[in-house]
GUZA-935045 format. One record per residue (C-alpha): y, x, z. Coordinates in steps of 0.05 Angstrom, whole numbers, plus 5000, padded with zeros to 4 digits. Layout:
residues N
YXZ...
//
This chain:
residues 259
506938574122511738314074511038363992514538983990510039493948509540133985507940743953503641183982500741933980494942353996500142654039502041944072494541834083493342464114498442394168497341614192490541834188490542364231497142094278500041374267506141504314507942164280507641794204512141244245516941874263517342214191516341594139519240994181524941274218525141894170526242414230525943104196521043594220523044374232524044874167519845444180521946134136514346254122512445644100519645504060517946214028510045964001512845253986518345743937513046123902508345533903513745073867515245683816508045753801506645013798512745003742510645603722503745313698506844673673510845073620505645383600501544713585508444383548508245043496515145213536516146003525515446433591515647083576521747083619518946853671513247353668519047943659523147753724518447403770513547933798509447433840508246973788507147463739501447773788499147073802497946913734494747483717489347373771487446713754487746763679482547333697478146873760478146313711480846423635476445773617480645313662488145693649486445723573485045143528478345093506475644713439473643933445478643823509484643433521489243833582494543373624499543803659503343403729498442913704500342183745494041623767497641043802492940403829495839843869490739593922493639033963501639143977501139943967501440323898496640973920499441523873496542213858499542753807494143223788496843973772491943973708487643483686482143733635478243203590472743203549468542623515463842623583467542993640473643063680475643553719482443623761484244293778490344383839493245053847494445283917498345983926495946093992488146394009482845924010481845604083474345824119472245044118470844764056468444064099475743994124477844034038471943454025474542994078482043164062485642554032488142933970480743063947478542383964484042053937484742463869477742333856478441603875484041463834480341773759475041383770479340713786483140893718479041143674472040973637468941643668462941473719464141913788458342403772462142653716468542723761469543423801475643693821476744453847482044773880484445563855488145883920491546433881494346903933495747683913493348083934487647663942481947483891482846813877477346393900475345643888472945003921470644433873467343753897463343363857464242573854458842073862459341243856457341313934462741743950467541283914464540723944465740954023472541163999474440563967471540214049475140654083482840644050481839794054480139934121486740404127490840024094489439324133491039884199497540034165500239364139497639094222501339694248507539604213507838744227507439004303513439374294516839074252516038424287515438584361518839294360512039614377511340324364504740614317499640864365498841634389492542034379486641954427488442414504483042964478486643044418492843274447492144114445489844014373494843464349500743444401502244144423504244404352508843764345515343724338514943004371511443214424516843094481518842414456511942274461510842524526505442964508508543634523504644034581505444714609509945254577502645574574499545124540506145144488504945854475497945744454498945084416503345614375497345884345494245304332494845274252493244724210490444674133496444574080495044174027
//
């Protein structure tokens, strides 16, 4: 790889994680993926609510806001009821709206912003607002980049020790109660993190020589990943991994956890 500094994502770990060729499709050759309405319509009210919350952090006033936007106004009023400790300050804490942790590790600056970060003299929490209800498999969140990562980068920049980082996610989706999911660090979790994006990062700088240097494409998922991976992909023909019209129907069910 050369000395370029790439800067990378949970969202860039995620996807070379889970399909090398696909983050060669999207990142490297930047081929744009389908605009669904549904999903443009939660990524709207989730950017409102995300600025929504910000505002409120920065003192901005948003009584407007709360007069002409309905669903934020209904969203905001659920969670400051689920959880008025974590939406209002409390005494003896420091709060860090679109809160930035940068690291560089080798030739690639990994980069989280954390929706709220909450500090006190012994703990840290994150908190990441999702307007969308909570997914049935709290495993998938744990092994998710974004939670490893956030977690991985406080404890690389701060003095905290990982057993007094946690970070939760509030899925705030009316009419929905909103629930929670919140992981709790631990210097062995950081430690098998820490192996395992060295061990993703030597794949991606290897990856990237080979093409770069001998015009040979990132690998595709494993053959018995296909109806879980391929079918719902827009890449799938130019990977050769389309199969029956059948099968296309039902990969069009398949759905996926949004983070």
């Amino acid at each position: 790889m050369t000395n370029d500094i790439w800067r990378l994502s949970q969202n860039h770990l995620n996807l070379f994680s889970t399909c090398p060729r696909k983050f060669q499709h999207i990142y490297l050759e930047q081929f744009s993926s389908p605009c669904v309405s549904q999903q443009s319509a939660s990524l709207s009210l989730g950017n409102r609510f995300h600025r929504f919350m910000q505002q409120r952090e920065l003192g901005i006033p948003t009584e407007n806001v709360l007069g002409t936007d309905e669903e934020i106004k209904q969203s905001f009023s659920a969670i400051a009821a689920a959880a008025p400790e974590i939406v209002y300050p409390q005494p003896k804490t420091s709060r860090y709206p679109e809160h930035r942790r940068t690291i560089l590790k080798g030739n690639f600056l990994l980069t989280g912003i954390y929706d709220l970060l909450i500090l006190t003299q012994t703990e840290a929490q994150i908190i990441d607002w999702k307007t969308y209800p909570q997914p049935p498999q709290k495993e998938k969140l744990a092994n998710n980049w974004q939670t490893r990562l956030y977690l991985y980068l406080l404890a690389e920049t701060s003095s905290y020790i990982p057993e007094n980082i946690k970070f939760t996610y509030w899925f705030i989706k009316v009419p929905h109660k909103p629930t929670s999911a919140t992981f709790f660090y631990s210097s062995k979790q950081h430690e098998k993190t820490d192996q395992e994006l060295d061990q993703l990062l030597n794949q991606l700088s290897n990856y990237w020589q080979n093409y770069q240097n001998n015009n040979q494409f990132f690998p595709k998922v494993e053959p018995n990943q296909i109806k879980s991976h391929c079918l719902p992909c827009q890449f799938k023909h130019s990977c050769g991994r389309s199969q029956s019209k059948k099968d296309n129907i039902e990969a069009s069910e398949i759905t996926e956890i949004v983070i």
